[in-house]
C-alpha positions in Angstrom: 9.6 23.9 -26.7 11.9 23.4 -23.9 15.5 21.4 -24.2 16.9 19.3 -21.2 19.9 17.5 -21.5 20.9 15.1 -19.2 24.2 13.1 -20.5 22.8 11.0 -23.5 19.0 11.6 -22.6 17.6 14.5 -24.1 13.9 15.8 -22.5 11.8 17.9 -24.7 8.8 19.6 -23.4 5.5 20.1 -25.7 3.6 18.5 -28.1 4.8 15.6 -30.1 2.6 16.6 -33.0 5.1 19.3 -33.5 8.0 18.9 -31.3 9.1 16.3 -33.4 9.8 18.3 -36.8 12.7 19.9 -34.8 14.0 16.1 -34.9 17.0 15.2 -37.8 14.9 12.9 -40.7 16.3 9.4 -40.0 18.3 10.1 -36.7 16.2 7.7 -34.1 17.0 4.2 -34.2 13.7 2.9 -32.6 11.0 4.4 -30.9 9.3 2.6 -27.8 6.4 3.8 -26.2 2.9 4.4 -24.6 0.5 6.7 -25.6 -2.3 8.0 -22.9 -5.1 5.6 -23.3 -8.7 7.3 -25.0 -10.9 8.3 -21.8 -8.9 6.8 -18.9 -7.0 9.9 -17.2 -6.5 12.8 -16.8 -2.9 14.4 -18.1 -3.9 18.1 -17.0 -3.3 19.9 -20.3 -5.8 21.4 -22.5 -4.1 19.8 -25.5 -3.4 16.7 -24.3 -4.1 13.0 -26.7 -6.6 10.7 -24.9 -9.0 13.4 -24.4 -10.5 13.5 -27.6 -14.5 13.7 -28.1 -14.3 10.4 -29.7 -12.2 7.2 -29.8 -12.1 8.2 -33.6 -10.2 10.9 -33.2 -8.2 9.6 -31.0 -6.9 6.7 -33.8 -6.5 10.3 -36.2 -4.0 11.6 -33.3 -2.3 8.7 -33.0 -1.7 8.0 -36.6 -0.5 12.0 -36.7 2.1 11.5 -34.0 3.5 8.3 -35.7 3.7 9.6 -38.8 6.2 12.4 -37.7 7.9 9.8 -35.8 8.7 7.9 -39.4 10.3 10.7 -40.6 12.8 10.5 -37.7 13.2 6.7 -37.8 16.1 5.2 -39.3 14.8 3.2 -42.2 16.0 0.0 -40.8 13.9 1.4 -37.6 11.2 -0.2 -35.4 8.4 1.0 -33.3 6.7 -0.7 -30.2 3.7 0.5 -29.2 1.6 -0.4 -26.3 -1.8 0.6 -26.2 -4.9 0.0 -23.8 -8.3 -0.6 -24.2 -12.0 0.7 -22.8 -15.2 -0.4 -23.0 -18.0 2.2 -24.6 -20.7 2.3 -21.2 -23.9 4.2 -20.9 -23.9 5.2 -17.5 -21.9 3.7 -14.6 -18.1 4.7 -12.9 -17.0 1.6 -10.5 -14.3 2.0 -8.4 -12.1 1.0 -10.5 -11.1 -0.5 -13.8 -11.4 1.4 -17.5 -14.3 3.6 -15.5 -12.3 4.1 -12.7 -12.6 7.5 -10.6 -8.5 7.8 -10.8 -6.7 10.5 -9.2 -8.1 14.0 -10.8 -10.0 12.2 -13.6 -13.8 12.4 -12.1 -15.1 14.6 -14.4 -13.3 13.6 -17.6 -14.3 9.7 -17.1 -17.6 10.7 -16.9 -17.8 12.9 -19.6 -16.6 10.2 -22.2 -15.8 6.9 -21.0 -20.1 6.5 -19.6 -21.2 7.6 -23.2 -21.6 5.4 -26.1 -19.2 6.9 -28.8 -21.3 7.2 -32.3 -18.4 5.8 -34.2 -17.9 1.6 -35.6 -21.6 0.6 -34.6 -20.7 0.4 -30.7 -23.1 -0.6 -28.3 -23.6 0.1 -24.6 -20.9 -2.2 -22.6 -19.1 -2.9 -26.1 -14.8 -3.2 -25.8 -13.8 -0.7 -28.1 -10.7 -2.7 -29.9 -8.8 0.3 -29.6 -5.4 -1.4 -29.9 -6.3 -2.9 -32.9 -8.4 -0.3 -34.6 -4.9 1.7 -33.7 -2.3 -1.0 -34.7 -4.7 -1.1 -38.2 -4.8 2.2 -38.8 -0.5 2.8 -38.5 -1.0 -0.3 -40.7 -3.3 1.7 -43.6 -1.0 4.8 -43.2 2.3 2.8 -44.2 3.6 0.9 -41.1 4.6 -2.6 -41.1 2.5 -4.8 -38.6 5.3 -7.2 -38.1 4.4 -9.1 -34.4 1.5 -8.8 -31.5 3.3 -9.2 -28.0 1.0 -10.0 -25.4 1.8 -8.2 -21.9 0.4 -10.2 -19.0 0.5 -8.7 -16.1 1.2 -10.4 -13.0 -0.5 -7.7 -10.7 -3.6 -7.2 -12.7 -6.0 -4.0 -11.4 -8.4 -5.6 -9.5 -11.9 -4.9 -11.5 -15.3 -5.7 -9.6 -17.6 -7.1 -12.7 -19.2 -10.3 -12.4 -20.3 -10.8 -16.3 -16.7 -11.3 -17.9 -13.2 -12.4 -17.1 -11.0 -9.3 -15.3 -8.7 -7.7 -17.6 -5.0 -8.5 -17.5 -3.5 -8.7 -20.5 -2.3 -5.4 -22.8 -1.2 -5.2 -26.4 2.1 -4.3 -27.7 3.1 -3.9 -31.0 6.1 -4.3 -33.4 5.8 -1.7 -36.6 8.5 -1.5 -39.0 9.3 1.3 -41.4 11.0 -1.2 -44.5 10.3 -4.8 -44.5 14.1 -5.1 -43.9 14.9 -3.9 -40.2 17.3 -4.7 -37.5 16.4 -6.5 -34.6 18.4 -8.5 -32.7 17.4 -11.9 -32.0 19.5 -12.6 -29.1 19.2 -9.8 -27.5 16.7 -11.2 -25.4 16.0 -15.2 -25.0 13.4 -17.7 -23.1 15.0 -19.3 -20.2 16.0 -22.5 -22.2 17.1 -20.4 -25.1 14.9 -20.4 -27.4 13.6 -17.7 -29.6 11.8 -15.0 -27.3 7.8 -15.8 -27.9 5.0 -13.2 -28.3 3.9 -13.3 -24.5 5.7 -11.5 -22.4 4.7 -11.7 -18.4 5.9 -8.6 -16.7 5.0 -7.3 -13.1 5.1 -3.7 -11.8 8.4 -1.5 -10.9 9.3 -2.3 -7.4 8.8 1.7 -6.5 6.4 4.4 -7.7 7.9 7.0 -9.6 4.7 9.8 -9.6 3.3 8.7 -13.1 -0.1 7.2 -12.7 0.4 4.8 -15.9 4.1 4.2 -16.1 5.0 1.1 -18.3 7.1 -1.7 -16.3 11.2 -0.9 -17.2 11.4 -4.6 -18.2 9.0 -4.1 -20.6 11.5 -1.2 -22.3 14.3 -3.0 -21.9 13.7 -5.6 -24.3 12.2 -3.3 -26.8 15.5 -1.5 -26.6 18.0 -5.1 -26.5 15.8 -6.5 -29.0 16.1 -3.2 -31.7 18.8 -1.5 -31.0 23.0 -1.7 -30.4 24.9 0.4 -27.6 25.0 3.6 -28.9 21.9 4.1 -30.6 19.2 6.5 -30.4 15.6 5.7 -28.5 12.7 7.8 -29.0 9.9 7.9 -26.7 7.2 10.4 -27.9 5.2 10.2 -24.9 8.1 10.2 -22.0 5.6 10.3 -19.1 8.1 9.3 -16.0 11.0 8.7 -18.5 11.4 4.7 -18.1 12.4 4.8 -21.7 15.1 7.3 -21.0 15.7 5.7 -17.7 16.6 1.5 -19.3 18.3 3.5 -22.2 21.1 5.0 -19.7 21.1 1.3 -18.3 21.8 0.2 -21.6 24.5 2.2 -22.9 21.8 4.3 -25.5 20.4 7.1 -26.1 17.3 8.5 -25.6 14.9 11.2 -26.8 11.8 12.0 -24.8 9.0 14.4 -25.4 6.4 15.0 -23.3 3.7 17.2 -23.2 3.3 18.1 -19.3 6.4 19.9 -17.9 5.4 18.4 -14.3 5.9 14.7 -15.9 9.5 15.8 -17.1 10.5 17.5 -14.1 10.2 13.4 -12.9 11.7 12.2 -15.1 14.6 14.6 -14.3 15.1 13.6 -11.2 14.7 10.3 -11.9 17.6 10.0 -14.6 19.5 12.1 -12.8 19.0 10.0 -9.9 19.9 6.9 -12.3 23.1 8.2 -13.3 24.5 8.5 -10.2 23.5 4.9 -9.9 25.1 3.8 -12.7 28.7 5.6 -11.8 28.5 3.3 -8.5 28.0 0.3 -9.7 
């Protein structure tokens, strides 16, 4: 495992699955993040979640991961996960979409996305569920399903099917470790004030930042205002590009990230470092 530190974001390189027992028990305030979605890219390392023979194993993964990340979590901690869907296919790789030919992924889509996975009675062109069959299983190992948040996208990826509506829409979820948990109700408000509501519609990040699947910062940012204080810490167990890290600098926290591709956290690197020197100048 390697250790970066830069100011109050900490970078650790490897696997969650076991980076995360070198974690203090009950030392992360609340964890926000995005796993790699089951069959959709390509993360370039042999031991990498989202590559799994089967969406089943997958869920397993997952539930693995989240389990260490209880032990860290304060008990009046929160999780908020977002996770994607696929569709099971028998044959088939469009252009673009949950097939799509993305970047290095060719053979990987292929291989599992275009095959019916033997698993929950799926059927050729069936959506899998998989944020559900995820948020259910967390659910069944000891989590809290406390709220569904709806992410619509304003830029949706453009999908070329002509037998159902184009996808735009993602889940996340609120988990809780004790039925009593902080979160901050004003911390983020509707326009007229009112109580924030479970939809939340969210465009891209003005600029790239070399992650093919990097979550919007606003998205983060009220995960973090809405379960945390200044001060406290933020895990992200899959720190891809490090938005997590990048919104906690912004909002006077701290941050964990661990992710498992050195290439990924030499970005996000540069792009805290390149954040902090933002932050002294404005």
């Amino acid at each position: 495992m390697k250790k970066q530190t830069l100011g109050a974001v900490t970078i650790l390189t490897g696997d969650s699955r076991t980076v995360l027992g070198s974690l203090d028990a009950e030392s992360i305030q609340c964890c926000v993040t995005s796993p790699p979605y089951w069959g959709l890219r390509d993360y370039d390392h042999p031991h990498q979640i989202g590559a799994e023979a089967s969406p089943e194993q997958y869920v397993e993964n997952l539930v693995a991961v989240f389990r260490e990340v209880r032990r860290v979590l304060r008990n009046d901690g929160t999780v908020w996960l977002n996770v994607g869907d696929g569709y099971a296919r028998n044959g088939g790789v469009g252009s673009c979409g949950p097939n799509a030919k993305v970047g290095n992924t060719k053979k990987l889509i292929q291989k599992r996305n275009c095959k019916v996975p033997e698993v929950w009675g799926l059927k050729d062109r069936d959506l899998l569920g998989m944020p559900w069959r995820v948020a259910f299983a967390m659910q069944a190992d000891g989590w809290i399903l406390r709220s569904r948040i709806v992410w619509i996208k304003k830029t949706a990826m453009p999908e070329s099917v002509k037998n159902r509506p184009t996808n735009a829409t993602e889940e996340v979820f609120l988990f809780a470790k004790q039925p009593n948990y902080y979160y901050d109700c004003q911390g983020v408000r509707e326009d007229s004030g009112a109580n924030l509501r479970n939809y939340w519609r969210l465009g891209p990040d003005a600029s790239g930042n070399g992650h093919p699947a990097a979550f919007p910062r606003e998205l983060a940012k009220r995960c973090i205002l809405l379960a945390t204080r200044p001060g406290d810490t933020v895990l992200d167990p899959f720190g891809g590009s490090g938005t997590t890290g990048a919104v906690a600098q912004d909002e006077d926290r701290k941050a964990v990230l661990v992710e498992l591709n050195a290439a990924y956290n030499d970005l996000a690197k540069k792009r805290l470092k390149d954040n902090q020197t933002k932050l002294k100048f404005t």
